[in-house]
C-alpha positions in Angstrom: 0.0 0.0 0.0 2.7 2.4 0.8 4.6 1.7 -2.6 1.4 2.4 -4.3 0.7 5.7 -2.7 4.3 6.5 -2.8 3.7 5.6 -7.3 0.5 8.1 -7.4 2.4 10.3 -5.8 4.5 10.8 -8.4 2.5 10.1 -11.3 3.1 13.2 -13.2 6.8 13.4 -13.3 7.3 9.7 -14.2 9.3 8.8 -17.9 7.7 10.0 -21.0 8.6 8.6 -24.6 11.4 10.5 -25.9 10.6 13.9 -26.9 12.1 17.2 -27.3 9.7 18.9 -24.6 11.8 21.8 -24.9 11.8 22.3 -28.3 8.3 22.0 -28.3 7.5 24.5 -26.0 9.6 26.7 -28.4 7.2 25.7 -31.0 4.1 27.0 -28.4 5.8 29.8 -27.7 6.1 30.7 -31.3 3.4 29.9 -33.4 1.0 29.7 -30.4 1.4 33.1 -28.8 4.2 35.4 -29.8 2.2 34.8 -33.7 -1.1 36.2 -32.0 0.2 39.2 -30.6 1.6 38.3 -27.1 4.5 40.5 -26.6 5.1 41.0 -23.3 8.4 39.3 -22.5 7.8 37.9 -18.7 4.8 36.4 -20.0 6.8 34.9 -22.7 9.7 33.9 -20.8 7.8 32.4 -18.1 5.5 30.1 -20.9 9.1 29.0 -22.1 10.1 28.1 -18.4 7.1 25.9 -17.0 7.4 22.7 -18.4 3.5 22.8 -19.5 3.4 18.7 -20.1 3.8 17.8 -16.2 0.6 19.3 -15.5 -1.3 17.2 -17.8 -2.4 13.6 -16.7 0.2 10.9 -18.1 -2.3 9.8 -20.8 -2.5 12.9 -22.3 0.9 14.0 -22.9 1.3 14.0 -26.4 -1.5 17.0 -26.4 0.2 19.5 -24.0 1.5 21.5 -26.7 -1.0 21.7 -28.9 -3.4 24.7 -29.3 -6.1 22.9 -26.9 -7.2 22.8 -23.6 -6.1 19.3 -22.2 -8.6 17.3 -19.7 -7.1 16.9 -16.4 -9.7 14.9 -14.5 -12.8 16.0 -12.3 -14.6 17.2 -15.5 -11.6 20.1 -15.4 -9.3 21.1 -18.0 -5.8 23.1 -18.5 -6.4 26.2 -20.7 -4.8 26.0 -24.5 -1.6 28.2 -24.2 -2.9 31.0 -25.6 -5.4 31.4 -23.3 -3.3 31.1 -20.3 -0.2 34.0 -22.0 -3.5 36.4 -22.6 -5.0 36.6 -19.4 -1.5 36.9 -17.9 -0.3 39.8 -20.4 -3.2 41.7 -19.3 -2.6 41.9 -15.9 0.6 43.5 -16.8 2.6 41.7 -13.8 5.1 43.5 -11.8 8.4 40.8 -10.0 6.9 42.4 -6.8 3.5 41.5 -6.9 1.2 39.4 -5.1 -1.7 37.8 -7.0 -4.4 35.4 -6.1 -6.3 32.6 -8.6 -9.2 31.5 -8.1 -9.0 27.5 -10.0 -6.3 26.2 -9.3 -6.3 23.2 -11.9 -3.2 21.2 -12.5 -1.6 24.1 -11.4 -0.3 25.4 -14.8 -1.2 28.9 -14.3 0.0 29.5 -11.3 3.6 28.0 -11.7 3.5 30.6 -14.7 2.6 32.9 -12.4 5.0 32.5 -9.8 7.8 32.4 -12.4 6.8 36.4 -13.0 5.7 37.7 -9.3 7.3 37.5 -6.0 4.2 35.6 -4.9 0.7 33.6 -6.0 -2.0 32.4 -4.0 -4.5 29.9 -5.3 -7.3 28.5 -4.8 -9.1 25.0 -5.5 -12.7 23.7 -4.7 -12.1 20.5 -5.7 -10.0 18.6 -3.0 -8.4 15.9 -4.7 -7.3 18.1 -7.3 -5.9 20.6 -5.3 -4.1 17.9 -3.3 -2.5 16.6 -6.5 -1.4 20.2 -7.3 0.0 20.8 -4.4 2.2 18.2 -4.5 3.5 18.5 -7.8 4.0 22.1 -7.1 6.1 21.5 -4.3 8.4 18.7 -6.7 8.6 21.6 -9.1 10.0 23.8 -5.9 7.6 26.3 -6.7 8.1 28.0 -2.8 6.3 31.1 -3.8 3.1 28.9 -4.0 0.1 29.4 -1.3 -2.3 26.7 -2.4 -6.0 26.2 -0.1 -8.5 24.2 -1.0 -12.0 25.6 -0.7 -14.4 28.0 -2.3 -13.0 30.5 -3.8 -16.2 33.3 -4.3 -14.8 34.4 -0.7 -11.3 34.8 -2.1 -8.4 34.9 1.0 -9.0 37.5 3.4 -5.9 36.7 5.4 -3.7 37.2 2.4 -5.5 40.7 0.7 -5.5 43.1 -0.8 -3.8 41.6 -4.1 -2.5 43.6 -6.9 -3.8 41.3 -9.2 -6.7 38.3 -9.8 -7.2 36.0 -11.9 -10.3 33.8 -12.1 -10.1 30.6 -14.6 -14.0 29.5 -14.4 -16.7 31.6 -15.2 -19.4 32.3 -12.4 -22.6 34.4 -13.6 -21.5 37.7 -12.2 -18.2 38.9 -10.7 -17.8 37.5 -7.0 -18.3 40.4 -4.2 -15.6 39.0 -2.2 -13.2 39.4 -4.8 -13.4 43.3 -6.0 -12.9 44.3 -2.1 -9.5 42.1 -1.9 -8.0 43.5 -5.3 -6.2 46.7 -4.2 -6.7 50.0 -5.5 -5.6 50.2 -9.2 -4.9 46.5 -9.0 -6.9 44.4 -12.0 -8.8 41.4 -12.3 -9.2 39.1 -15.3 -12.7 36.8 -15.2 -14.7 35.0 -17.8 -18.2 36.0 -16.9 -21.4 34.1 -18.0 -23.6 31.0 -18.1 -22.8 27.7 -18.4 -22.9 26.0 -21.7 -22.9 29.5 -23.3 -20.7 31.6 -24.2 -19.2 33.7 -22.0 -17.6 36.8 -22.1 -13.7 37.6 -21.1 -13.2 41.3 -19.1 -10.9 42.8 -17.5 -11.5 44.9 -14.7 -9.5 48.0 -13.4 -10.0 49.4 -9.3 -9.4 53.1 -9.8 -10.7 54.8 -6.1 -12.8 51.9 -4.9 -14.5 51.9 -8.3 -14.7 49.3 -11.1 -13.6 50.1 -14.8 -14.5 47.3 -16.6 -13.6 46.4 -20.5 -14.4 43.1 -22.3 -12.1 41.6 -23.9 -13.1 38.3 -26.3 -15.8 35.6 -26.2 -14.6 32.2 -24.1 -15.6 29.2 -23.0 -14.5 28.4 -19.3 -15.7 25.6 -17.3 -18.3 26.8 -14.6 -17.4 28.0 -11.3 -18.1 25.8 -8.6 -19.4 26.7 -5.1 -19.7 24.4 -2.0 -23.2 24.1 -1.2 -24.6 27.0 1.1 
């Protein structure tokens, strides 16, 4: 029993087929994202860095590169790259910020996160999930990681305000909780709508306790989950 747990542990970071991941991710970085218009060079550097195929289940490897999302389990998914480089190049991220996600995931976005600001805290609803990102975040040695599991409409009081949020499912209308924890002239970046439609992308600007809001592009983000009230 302990070998096994000791195995799923590790699952994620166990021997692929031979492949250049590297040059791959060159390839993503390239055609993916610097060809649509992504120029801001943390952003770019740091979707060079994170080694985007760990995050994925085992099974789907062979997809982590590809313009896609990739399933990761729980009915969840891991962003295509392009998504992920957008909605960080709009928060224009500073080394010395502190940001907070909302959907943790694999994990993929925040260890591109924490490769441009001095610290990220995220949050997961679904437990399992945010147990097997935790751990594979802490194999990666990504120390500038906070990860809690629970709902995150109520965001982290004990760590606001943030500079910046990020929110990678889409709830029906922007979460009350979350404006009063992004500091003045931070920003947020939210996919907003109903589920099974299509939803709309916006980015939101505090300017003196008051929202400046500007949509960005139609998306498709999985739901936002709440524990039951």
């Amino acid at each position: 029993m302990m070998l096994f747990m000791l195995l799923c542990s590790y699952v994620f970071i166990q021997s692929d087929p031979p492949q250049d991941y590297k040059q791959l991710r060159e390839k993503m970085v390239t055609e993916q994202i610097e060809a649509r218009g992504i120029s801001h060079n943390a952003t770019l550097q740091a979707m060079r860095q994170v080694e985007r195929h760990l995050f994925v289940p085992f099974q789907y490897r062979r997809y982590a590169y590809d313009d896609r999302p990739v399933p990761i389990g729980f009915g969840q998914t891991v962003s295509q790259p392009y998504m992920v480089a957008s909605m960080t190049q709009m928060l224009d991220l500073n080394k010395s910020d502190r940001v907070l996600e909302i959907g943790t995931g694999s994990g993929y976005q925040a260890a591109v996160l924490a490769e441009i600001v001095e610290h990220v805290y995220t949050i997961e609803i679904v437990k399992e999930l945010g147990e097997r990102s935790k751990r594979l975040l802490k194999q990666l040695n990504y120390n500038n990681i906070d990860l809690s599991i629970g709902d995150g409409y109520h965001g982290l009081t004990a760590a606001a305000p943030f500079d910046a949020i990020i929110v990678t499912a889409a709830p029906e209308k922007i979460p009350a909780p979350l404006i009063a924890q992004l500091k003045d002239e931070g920003k947020m970046i939210i996919p907003i709508g109903s589920t099974g439609e299509t939803q709309t992308l916006k980015l939101l600007k505090k300017k003196k306790g008051k929202l400046v809001v500007q949509n960005l592009m139609p998306v498709r983000f999985v739901p936002f989950t709440r524990k039951n009230k």
